[in-house]
C-alpha positions, 0 to 999 in steps of 0.5 A: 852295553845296550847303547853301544849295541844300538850304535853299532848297528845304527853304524853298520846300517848306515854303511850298508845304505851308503854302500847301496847308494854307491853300488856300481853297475857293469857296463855289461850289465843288461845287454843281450848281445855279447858283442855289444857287452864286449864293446861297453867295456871295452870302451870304459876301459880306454874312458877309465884310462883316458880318464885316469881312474882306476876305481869306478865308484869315483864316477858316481861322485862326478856331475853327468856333464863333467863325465860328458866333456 
C-alpha cells in the first residue's frame, strides 16, 4: 500500500512539473497598454488560424525558427 502511495504521488508531481513546463503564457500578458494588448491578440489570432492551430501548447513544441517562417 504504501509503494503505490509513493508512486502516485511521484505521478502527480511529474504531471504538475510537466504541466509548469508547458505553461502558456497570454499574449496580452505583460502589456501596458490596452490597445497594444488588443493588437497581440488579435494578431495571434489570424497566426493561430493561418497556422491552422487550435491549442496553444502545440507552439511550445515547435522550433522559434519553424514559428518564425
Amino acid at each position: 500500500m504504501v509503494a503505490k502511495g509513493r508512486e502516485q504521488e511521484q505521478a502527480k508531481e511529474e504531471q504538475q512539473q510537466q504541466e509548469e513546463e508547458q505553461r502558456v503564457y497570454l499574449v496580452t500578458e505583460g502589456h501596458r497598454s490596452k490597445h497594444t494588448s488588443a493588437s497581440y491578440q488579435s494578431a495571434f489570432k489570424h497566426f493561430k488560424k493561418y497556422m491552422q492551430i487550435e491549442d496553444e501548447r502545440i507552439l511550445a513544441n515547435l522550433k522559434t525558427s519553424v514559428i518564425e517562417q
